[in-house]
ROPA-195271 format. One record per residue (C-alpha): x, z, y; residue in one letter. Coordinates in steps of 0.02 Angstrom, whole numbers, plus 50000, padded with zeros to 5 digits. Layout:
XZYa...
***
This chain:
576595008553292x576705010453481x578215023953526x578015031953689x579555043453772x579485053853917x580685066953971x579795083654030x580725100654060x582725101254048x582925085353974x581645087953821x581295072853721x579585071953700x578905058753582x577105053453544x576435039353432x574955031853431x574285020253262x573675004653326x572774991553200x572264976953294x571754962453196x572434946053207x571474936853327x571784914453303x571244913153492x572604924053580x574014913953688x575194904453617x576944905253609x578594895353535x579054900753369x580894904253358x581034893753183x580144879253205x579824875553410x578104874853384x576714883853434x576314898253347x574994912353328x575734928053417x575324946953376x574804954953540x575964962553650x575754980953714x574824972253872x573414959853757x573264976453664x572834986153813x571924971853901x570804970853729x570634989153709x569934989453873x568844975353885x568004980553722x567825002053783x567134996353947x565884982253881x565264995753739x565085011253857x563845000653974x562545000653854x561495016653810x561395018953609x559775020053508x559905040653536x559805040553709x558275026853705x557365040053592x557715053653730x557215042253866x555555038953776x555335057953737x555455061853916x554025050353969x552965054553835x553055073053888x552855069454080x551485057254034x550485071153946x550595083154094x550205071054213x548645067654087x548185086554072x548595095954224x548655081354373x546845072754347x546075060054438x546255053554619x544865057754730x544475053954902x543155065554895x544775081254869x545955069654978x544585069355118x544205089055095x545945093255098x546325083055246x544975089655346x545525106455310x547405102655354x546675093155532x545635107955555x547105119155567x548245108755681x546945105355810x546425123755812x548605127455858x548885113955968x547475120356062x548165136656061x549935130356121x548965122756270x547985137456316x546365138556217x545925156756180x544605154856059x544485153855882x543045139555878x543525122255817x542235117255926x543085125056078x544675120256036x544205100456020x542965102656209x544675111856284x545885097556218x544535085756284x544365091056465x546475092656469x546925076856441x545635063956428x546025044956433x545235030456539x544935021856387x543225034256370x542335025956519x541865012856412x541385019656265x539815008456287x540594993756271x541214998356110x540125001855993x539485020456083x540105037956003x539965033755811x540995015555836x542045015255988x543575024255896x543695011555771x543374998455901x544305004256039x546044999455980x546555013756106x545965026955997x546935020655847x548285034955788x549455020955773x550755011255853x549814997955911x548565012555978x550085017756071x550585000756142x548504998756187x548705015556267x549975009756372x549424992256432x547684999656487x548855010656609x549714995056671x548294981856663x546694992456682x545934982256531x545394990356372x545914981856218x544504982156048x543144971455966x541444966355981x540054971655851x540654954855776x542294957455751x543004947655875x544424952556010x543444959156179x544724965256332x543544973556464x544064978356633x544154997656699x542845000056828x543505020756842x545315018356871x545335038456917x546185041656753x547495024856782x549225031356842x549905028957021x551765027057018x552725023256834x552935039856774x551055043956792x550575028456698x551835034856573x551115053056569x549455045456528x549815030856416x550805042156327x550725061656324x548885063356380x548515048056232x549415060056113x548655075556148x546755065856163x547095060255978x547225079555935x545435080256002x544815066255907x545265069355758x544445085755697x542505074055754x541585079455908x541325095055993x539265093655928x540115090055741x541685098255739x542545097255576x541155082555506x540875071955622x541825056955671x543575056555667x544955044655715x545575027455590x547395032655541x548715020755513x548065013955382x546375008655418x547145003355609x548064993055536x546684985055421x545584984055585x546674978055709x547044962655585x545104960755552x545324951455727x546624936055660x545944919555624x546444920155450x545484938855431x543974936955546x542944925655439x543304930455276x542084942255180x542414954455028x540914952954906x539534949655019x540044957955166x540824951055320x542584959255342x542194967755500x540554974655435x541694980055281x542964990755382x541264997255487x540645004855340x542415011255262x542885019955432x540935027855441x540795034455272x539505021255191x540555012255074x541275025154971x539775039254986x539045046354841x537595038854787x535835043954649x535445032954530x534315024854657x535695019554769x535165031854893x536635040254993x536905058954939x538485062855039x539665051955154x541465048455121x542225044755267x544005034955278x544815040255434x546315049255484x545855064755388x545525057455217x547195048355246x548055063955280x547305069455106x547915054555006x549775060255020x549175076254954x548505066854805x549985055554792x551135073554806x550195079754662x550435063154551x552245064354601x552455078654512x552375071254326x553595059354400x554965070254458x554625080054300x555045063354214x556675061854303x557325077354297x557085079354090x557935061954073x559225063154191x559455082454110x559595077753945x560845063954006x561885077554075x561765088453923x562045075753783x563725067553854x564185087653900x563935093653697x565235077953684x566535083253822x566385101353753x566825094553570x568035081853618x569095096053727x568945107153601x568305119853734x568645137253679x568545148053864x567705146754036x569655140654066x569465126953945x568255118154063x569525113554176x570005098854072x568215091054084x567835077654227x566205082954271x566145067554390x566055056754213x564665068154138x563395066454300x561815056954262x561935045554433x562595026154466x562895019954299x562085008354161x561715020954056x560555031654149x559775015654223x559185010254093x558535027754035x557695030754191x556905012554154x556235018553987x555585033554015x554755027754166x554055014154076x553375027953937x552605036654079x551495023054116x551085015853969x550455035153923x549585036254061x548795020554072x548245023153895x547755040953945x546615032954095x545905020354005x545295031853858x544425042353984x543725027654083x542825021353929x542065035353860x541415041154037x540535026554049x540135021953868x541185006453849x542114992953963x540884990254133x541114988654308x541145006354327x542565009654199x543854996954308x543295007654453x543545026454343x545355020254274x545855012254444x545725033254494x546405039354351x547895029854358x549715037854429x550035025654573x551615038554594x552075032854429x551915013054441x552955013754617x554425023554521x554435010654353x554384996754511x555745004754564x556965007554410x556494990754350x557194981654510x558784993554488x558914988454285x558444971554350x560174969254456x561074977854310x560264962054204x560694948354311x562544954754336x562704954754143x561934936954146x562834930254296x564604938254206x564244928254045x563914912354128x565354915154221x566284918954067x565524903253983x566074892954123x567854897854109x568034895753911x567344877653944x568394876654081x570204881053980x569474873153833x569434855853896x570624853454027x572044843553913x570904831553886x570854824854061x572794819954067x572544804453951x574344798853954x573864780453999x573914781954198x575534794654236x576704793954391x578474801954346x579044816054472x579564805354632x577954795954620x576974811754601x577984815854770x577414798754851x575664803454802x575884821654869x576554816855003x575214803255047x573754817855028x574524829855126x574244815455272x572534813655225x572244831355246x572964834455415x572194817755471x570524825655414x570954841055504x571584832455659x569814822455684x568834840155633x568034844655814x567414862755790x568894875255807x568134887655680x568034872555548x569794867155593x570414884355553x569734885155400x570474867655328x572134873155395x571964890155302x571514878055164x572774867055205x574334878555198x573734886055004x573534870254944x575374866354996x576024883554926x575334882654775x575804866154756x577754871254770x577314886654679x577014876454530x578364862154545x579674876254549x580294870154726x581054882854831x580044888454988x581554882755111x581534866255022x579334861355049x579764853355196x581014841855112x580044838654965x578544830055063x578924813055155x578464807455328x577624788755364x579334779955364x580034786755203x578324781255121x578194767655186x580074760955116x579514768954922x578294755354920x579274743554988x580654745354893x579814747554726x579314728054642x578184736954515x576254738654609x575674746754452x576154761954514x575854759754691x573884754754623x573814771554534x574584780054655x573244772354796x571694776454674x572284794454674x572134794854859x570534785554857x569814797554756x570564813154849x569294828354885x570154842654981x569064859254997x568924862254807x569024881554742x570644884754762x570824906554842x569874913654668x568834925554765x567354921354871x568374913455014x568044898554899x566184898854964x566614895455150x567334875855094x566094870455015x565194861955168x566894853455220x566954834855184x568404822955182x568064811255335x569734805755336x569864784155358x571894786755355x571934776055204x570944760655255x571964761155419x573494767455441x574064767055251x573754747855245x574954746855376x576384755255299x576714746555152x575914726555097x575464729654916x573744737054919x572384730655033x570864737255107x569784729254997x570714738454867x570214753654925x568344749754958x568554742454774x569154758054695x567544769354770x566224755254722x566804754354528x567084773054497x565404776754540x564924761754418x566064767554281x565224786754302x563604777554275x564544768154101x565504783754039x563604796054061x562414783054002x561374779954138x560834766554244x561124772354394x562804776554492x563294793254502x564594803454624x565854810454509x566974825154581x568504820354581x569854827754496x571404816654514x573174822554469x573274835454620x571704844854557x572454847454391x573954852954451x573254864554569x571624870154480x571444891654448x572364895354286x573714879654277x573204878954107x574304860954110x575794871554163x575584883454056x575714872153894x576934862753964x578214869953885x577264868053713x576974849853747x578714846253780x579174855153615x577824845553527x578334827753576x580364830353592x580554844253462x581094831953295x582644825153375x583234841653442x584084845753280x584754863353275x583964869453442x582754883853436x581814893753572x582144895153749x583364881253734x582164869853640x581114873053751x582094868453925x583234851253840x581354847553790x580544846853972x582234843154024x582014827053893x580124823053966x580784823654153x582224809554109x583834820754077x584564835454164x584744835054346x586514835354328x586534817154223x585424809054352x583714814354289x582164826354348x582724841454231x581364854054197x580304853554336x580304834254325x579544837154133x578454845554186x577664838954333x577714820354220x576544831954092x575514838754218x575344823854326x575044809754189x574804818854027x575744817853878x574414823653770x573804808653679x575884808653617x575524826853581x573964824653458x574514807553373x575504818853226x576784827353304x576284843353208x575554852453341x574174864353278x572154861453305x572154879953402x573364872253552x572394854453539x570684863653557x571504872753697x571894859953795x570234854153797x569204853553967x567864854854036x566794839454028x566914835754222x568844831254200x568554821654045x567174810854141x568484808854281x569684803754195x568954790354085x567964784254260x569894782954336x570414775154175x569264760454194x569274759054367x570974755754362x570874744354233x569544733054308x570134733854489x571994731654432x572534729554268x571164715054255x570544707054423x572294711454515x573774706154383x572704700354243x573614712154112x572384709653984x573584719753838x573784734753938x572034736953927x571944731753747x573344747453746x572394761753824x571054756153731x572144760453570x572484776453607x570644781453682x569954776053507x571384785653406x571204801253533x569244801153483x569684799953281x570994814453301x569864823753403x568714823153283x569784829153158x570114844453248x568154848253291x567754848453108x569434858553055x568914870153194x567104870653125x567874875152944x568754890253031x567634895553126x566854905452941x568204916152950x567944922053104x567294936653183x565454936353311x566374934953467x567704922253402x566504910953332x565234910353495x567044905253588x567244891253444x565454887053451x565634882153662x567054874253624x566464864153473x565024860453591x566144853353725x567194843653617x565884833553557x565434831853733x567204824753776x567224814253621x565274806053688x566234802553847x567734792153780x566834781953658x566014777153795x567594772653896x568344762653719x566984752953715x567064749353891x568854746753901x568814734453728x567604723253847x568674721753988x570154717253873x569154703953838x568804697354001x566744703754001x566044712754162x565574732054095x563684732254134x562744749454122x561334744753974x562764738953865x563344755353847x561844768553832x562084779453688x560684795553643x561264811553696x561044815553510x562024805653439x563184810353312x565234811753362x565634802453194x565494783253237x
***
């Protein structure tokens, strides 16, 4: 029961409750139980309730329901059938008629705007000639003659590249076509009468007179006004003028040589009616007018279509209104008022998408059905001639809209896709995580600070060598997040981030003064295996680092100097073998560059999920022998505990716990029966990528150091103890998990199921680094073959 109180009026209480039944949901966050210091299943607070509630309305409201698929179809079905009954065919034969008609008319006003008195198209298209002819008509010969030289004169193309012709003949005095063969011809003007004198005649001409000489062209000639030859359009320019390219001028459609193809196109040949005997009955003439009559045809197909997406869009509107209307309880023209129309319109949304994507898709299929039928019993059965009869019966309107919506739908698709890999990516991300801090390699807090400390030099030598300013900005940008988050998430004070980092002198003397090099080993691996320029903004500032490269040789220079215990070769040494052990840990035989994600990374990487169970960790290992403590203060003497005592008795206190977890890991203490439940181990699972990491650090170390450096044969022996019990207890947990997983809901058990997946994963990897690790105890070089196990193979050993 969720109480909400607001005071309205003169201090009216006004009180309204809402019933709220959530179910309990195993994968929620964790908390500390007040009884026992453990982890616990929590019931959601009023902000997972509201972050559910709205996750789920918002996921459920994208999708359209079966009902408004049904009206989607209906729609297309019923603009389908009046496309089928009342549209027809396309015809050039109409198209061409109704263009000439349309040409007809504007050449007989244009001539009358310029001064023609008659009402002859003839006249009009003689008057229009002798006003503004073109120089380009002295060499009609040259071009093919009266019936030729407007498809071959490129001058006479109503086009842009007519219009760029146009003007180069006024600046060159060259005429730019093709031969009878198709090829490119460029003859000079012998009449230059009609070639401009100063710039603004040549523009006149090239452009106004070109213009107006079109006009006259394309109704035909004076002798065949309204029949005879007209002028290409765009269309067929464009075909023409690319008739002349290399990759055009040879090539040949059926048996016909391109050129002669678009010869008999533009001159009414190809497409004429024909008898039975092949003879030509009437020509059908592609040109300018018959182009001008297509977009007549395709206005007339468009009509079905915009029928289409007005019903759907309409009964969009209508449906989700009846809803509003019910919902408001709407009982006046008043009433209305408290409807948001904006949430009722049928535009930008996934619903209506996808609707428009249906019906369109109805439309075609009926009318390709629709065109086919036709096609087939016009011509008795599936010929030639049928492909040719459905190719004009079919709404080209129709397939350009479906195009359309399905590129729109398309986008809708791929966000929904690119979301749940996303979302995949981060369960396997928060699932895995704990499993990279294996416990066996950990620095306590002012060793984490040497390490720090030594990275932060690294990356401002890196950015001191960077030469291009605009790169250097960005790795300082980087730079100065990396450092702030850092001190966000040790819980150091601002004013204090200066202090808490050391300069070359004070790290220098920690090494010195320190007579165990285990640490200094680990602490020099780290480094080694530094890689600045990981995600680290959460928004798509991330994308500008990824180029950025740590060129940085601070370590093999002026590191060695500092201190005495690690050498260069130590640092070459540490590269070489963790791209060897990545090559052990994946099973094949080749090295491999793993990214990696040393003790920064997991400090610093989006979420903190190490932070955030911290706290839970802490509880887990310390809780037993914190008799009569509960809660909060369990919680702090527990980090307080991990970090070596309060601050006030000489130890790290709670930050010092836990940056110790976070840095080294105290999981493998966590999972070896300290009660801690299989929800927070699978939880601190991670994504494969750290686990592979982390078991390639793991026996680099221990080959460089813990064997070939101080020979420390039962260390290894050690960490090989608690790899091989982490990979029993894990697998404990996987099939406890899998047992669960029945009694959970769809969505809970795909979660488990990526999990479970990863797991086994993780569990592949660190057999791999036991068996490893159990050879160098023993003295044996880890060789690649030794270790290849199937992919498939199972997780119990």
């Amino acid at each position: 029961m969720i109480t909400i109180t607001d005071w309205i009026g003169q201090a009216e209480d006004l009180t309204i409750t809402y019933d709220a039944v959530v179910s309990q949901n195993n994968l929620l966050a964790e908390s500390i139980s007040e009884k026992t210091g453990l982890p616990s299943v929590i019931y959601p607070t009023s902000e997972n309730l509201r972050e559910v509630v709205e996750v789920d309305w918002t996921d459920n409201v994208k999708k359209a329901d079966r009902t408004d698929y049904l009206l989607a179809i209906t729609s297309g079905a019923i603009a389908g059938l009046i496309d089928s009954f009342f549209v027809g065919k396309f015809s050039l034969e109409l198209a061409n008629e109704w263009g000439c008609d349309k040409t007809n008319k504007f050449v007989m006003s244009v001539a009358s705007l310029k001064g023609y008195k008659g009402d002859e198209l003839s006249g009009a298209i003689a008057f229009m000639e002798r006003k503004f002819p073109i120089a380009a008509d002295s060499k009609t010969a040259d071009f093919g003659g009266g019936l030729q030289h407007h498809l071959r004169d490129f001058s006479h193309h109503f086009s842009l590249c007519g219009l760029m012709c146009s003007i180069f003949t006024q600046f060159s005095s060259k005429v730019i076509g093709t031969d009878t063969n198709g090829k490119l011809l460029i003859v000079d003007l012998d009449d230059k009468n009609l070639i401009g004198k100063n710039f603004a005649e040549k523009v006149l001409f090239g452009i106004v007179h070109w213009f107006f000489h079109m006009v006259s062209d394309m109704a035909g000639s004076k002798s065949t006004a309204g029949k005879g030859t007209g002028i290409p359009g765009p269309i067929l320019s464009l075909i023409k003028e690319a008739s002349v390219l290399p990759c055009f001028r040879d090539r040949k459609i059926g048996e016909e040589e391109f050129c002669v193809w678009v010869s008999k196109l533009f001159n009414g040949t190809l497409l004429a009616k024909r008898d039975k005997n092949g003879k030509i009955i009437e020509e059908v003439r592609f040109d300018l007018r018959t182009e001008i009559g297509i977009l007549q045809e395709f206005g007339k197909q468009s009509v079905p279509v915009l029928i289409n997406e007005c019903l759907v869009r309409g009964m969009y509107f209508l449906r989700r209104l009846n809803v509003a209307i019910n919902e408001a309880d709407i009982n006046s023209v008043k009433d209305f008022e408290n409807i948001d129309i904006s949430e009722l319109l049928p535009f930008n949304n996934r619903i209506i998408k996808r609707m428009v994507t249906v019906s369109s898709g109805t439309f075609l299929a009926v009318d390709s059905i629709d065109a086919a039928i036709k096609s087939a019993i016009k011509n008795k059965g599936i010929n030639p001639k049928t492909i040719v009869d459905f190719a004009v019966n079919i709404n080209y309107v129709g397939i350009g809209r479906f195009v359309i919506a399905c590129k729109a739908d398309g986008s809708i698709v791929a966000e929904d896709i690119r979301e749940e890999k996303e979302k995949k990516v981060e369960i396997e991300n928060e699932f895995e995580k704990g499993v990279a801090n294996l416990e066996c390699l950990s620095l306590n807090y002012e060793q984490l600070r040497v390490l720090y400390s030594l990275e932060k030099l690294i990356l401002e030598d890196d950015i001191y060598i960077t030469e291009k300013y605009s790169s250097k900005k960005l790795k300082l940008e980087w730079a100065k997040a990396w450092v702030d988050k850092l001190i966000e998430n040790l819980s150091i004070a601002q004013s204090e981030k200066d202090e808490f980092f050391l300069n070359e002198e004070e790290l220098g003397r920690c090494f010195q003064d320190n007579a165990n090099v285990t640490w200094a080993f680990l602490v020099a691996m780290e480094a080694s295996l530094f890689k600045p320029y990981y995600p680290i903004f959460g928004d798509d500032k991330d994308k500008g680092f990824r180029k950025f490269q740590n060129k940085s040789k601070y370590l093999n220079n002026r590191f060695i100097e500092l201190q005495n215990k690690v050498k260069k070769e130590d640092i070459e040494a540490f590269a070489k073998i963790h791209k060897k052990a990545g090559a052990t840990i994946t099973g094949t035989k080749r090295n491999i560059v793993i990214s990696a994600v040393g003790t920064t990374a997991v400090v610093l990487v989006s979420g903190g999920l190490a932070f955030t169970f911290a706290p839970a960790i802490a509880t887990a290992i310390i809780g037993e022998s914190a008799a009569g403590l509960s809660g909060a203060a369990l919680t702090s003497y527990s980090l307080a505990a991990v970090g070596g005592g309060s601050l006030a008795a000489g130890g790290l206190g709670m930050a010092g716990g836990t940056a110790i977890i976070t840095g080294g890991g105290a999981i493998v203490g966590m999972i070896s029966g300290t009660g801690i439940s299989a929800v927070t181990t699978m939880n601190l699972l991670s994504q494969d990528g750290y686990v592979l990491n982390e078991c390639c650090k793991l026996l680099t170390f221990s080959q460089v150091v813990l064997r070939d450096k101080i020979k420390d044969y039962k260390m290894i022996e050690t960490i090989y103890s608690k790899i091989d019990f982490r990979v029993k207890t894990l697998e404990r947990v996987v099939e406890e998990f899998s047992k669960q997983s029945d009694e959970m809901d769809k969505e809970q058990k795909k979660e488990i199921k990526t999990k479970v997946k990863v797991a086994k994963k993780s569990i592949k990897y660190l057999k791999r680094c036991a068996e490893a690790l159990q050879k160098l105890s023993k003295g044996v070089d880890v060789e690649v073959q030794y270790l290849l196990l199937p992919d498939s193979e199972s997780t119990n050993r």
